[in-house]
Structures are given as structure tokens and as C-alpha cells.
Backbone as numpy.savetxt, mean C-alpha at the origin, in Angstrom:
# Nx Ny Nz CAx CAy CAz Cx Cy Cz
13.55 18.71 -10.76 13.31 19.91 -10.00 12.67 19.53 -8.66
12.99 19.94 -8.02 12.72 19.97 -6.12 11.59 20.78 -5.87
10.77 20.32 -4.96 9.64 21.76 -4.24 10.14 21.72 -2.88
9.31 22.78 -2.08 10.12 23.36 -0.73 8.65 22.75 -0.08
8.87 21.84 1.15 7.42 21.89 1.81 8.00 22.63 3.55
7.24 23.13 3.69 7.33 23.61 5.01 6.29 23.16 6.40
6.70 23.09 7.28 5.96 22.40 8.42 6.37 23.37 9.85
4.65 23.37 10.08 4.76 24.20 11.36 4.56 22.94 12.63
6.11 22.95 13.38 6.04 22.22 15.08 5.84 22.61 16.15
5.87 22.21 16.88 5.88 22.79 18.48 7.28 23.06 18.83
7.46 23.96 19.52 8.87 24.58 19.67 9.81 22.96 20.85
9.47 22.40 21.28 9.58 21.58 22.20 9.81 20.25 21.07
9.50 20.12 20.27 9.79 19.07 19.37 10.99 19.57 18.38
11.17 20.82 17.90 12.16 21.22 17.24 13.39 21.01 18.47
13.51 21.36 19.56 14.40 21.63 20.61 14.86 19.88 20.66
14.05 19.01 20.39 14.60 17.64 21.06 15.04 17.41 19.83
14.45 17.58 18.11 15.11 17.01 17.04 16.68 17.79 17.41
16.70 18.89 17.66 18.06 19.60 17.17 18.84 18.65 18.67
17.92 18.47 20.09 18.76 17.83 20.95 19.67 16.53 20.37
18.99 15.81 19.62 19.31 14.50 19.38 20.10 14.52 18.08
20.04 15.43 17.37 20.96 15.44 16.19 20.26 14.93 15.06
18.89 15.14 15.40 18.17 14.09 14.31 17.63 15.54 12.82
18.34 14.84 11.76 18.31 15.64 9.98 16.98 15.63 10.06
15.81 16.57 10.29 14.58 16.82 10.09 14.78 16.51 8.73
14.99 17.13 7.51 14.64 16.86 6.23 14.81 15.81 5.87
15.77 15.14 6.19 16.31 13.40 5.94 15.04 12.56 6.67
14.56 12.88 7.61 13.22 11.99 8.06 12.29 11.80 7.26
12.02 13.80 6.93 10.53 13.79 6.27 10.44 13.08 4.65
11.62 13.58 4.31 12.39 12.95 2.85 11.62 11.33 2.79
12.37 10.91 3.69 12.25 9.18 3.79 10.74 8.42 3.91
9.98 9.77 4.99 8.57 8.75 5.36 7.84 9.21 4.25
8.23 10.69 3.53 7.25 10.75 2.28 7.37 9.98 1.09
8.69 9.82 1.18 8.77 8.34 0.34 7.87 7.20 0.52
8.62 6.75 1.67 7.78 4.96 1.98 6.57 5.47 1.96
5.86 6.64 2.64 4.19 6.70 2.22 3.92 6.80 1.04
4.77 7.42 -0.13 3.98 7.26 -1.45 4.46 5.93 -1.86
5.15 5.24 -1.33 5.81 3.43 -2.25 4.30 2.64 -1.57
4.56 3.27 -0.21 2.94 1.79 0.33 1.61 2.56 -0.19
1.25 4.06 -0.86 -0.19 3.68 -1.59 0.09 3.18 -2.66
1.15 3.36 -3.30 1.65 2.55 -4.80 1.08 1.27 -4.90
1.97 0.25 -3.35 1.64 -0.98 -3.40 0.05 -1.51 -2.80
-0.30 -0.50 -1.99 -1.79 -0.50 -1.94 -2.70 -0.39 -3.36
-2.25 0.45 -4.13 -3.29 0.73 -5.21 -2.77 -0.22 -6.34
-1.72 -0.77 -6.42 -1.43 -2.32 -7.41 -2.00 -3.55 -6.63
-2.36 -3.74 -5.82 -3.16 -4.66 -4.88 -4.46 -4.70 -4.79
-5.14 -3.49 -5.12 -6.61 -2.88 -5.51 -6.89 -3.55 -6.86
-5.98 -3.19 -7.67 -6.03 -3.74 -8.72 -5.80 -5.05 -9.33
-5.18 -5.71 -8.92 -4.94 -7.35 -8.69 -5.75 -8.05 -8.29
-6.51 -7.28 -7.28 -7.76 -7.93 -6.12 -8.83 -7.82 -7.50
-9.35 -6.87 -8.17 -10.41 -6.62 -8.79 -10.03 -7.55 -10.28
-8.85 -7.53 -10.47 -8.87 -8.63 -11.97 -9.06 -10.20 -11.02
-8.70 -10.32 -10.20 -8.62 -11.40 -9.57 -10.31 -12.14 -9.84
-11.18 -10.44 -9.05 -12.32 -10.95 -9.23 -13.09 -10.93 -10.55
-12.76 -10.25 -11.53 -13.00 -10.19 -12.77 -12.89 -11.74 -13.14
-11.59 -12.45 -13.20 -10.96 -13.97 -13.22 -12.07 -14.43 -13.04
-12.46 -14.68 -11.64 -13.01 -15.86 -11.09 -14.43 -15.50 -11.45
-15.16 -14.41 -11.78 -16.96 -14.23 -12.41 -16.50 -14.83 -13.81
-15.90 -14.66 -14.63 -15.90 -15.10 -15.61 -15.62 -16.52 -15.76
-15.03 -17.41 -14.98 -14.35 -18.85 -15.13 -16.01 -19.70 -15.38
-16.07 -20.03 -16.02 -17.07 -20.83 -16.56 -17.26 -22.30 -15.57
-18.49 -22.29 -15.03 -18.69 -23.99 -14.22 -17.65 -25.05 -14.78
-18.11 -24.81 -16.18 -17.34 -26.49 -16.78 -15.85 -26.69 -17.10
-15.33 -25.43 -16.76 -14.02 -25.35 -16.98 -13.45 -26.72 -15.70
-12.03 -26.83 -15.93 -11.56 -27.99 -14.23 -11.36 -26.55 -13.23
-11.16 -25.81 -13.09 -11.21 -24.98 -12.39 -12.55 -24.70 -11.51
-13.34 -24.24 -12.51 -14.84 -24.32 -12.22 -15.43 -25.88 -11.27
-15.03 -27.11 -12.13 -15.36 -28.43 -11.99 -14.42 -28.62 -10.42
-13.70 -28.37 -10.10 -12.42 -28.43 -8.97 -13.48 -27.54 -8.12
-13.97 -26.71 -8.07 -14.06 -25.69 -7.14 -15.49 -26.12 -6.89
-16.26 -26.44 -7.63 -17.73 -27.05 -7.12 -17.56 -28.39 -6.52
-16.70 -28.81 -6.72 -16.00 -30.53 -5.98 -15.79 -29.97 -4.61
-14.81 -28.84 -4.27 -14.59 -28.98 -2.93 -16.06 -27.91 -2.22
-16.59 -27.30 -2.64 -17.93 -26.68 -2.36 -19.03 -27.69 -1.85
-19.03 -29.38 -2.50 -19.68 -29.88 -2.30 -19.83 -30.97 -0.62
-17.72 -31.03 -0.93 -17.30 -31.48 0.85 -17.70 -30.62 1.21
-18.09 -29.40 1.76 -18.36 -28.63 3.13 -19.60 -28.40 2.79
């Protein structure tokens, strides 16, 4: 099922979409898309970032990970 969104323009912006031939609904269609796909991939990236850091508080010193990462901590 479909909903109806409606949008109020400036008469001067309707006049140049209809000049140019440009599908108002086919635009809005498209960018409300890609805006809900990029918070999607924003908010799976939020979440990746935070297990990421979950990962690395938990990795134990003595692990080689741990042991690797205090090795190069110690060059700089």
C-alpha cells in the first residue's frame, strides 16, 4: 500500500520543474529512497563501530592481539 505526501513550492520552482520536463514524483520517490538506504547504512555503521568497541575493551592484554598491540604502543 502507497501513502500520498504532499509538498508546498514556490510557484517559480514548479514553473522550471514543468519547464524542464523534470517527473517531480520520480525525484522525490528516488531521494526518499537513497535518504532512507544512507540512515540504514549510517545506523549499521553505528553499530559495527560500537561492537567494534565492545571487541577491543574486552580483548584481554595477554591475548597476541593484546601482546601485538602493546608491542607497537611501545615503538611510539
Amino acid at each position: 500500500m502507497n501513502d500520498t505526501v504532499s509538498v508546498r513550492i514556490p510557484r517559480e520552482i514548479k514553473e522550471k520543474l514543468r519547464e524542464y520536463n523534470i517527473n517531480v514524483s520520480e525525484v522525490i520517490r528516488t531521494c526518499l529512497h537513497d535518504t532512507v538506504r544512507r540512515e540504514e547504512n549510517l545506523r549499521r555503521l553505528k553499530e559495527v563501530d560500537q561492537e567494534l568497541q565492545l571487541t577491543r575493551r574486552s580483548t584481554p592484554r595477554g591475548t597476541a592481539v593484546g601482546l601485538i598491540r602493546e608491542d607497537r604502543d611501545l615503538e611510539h
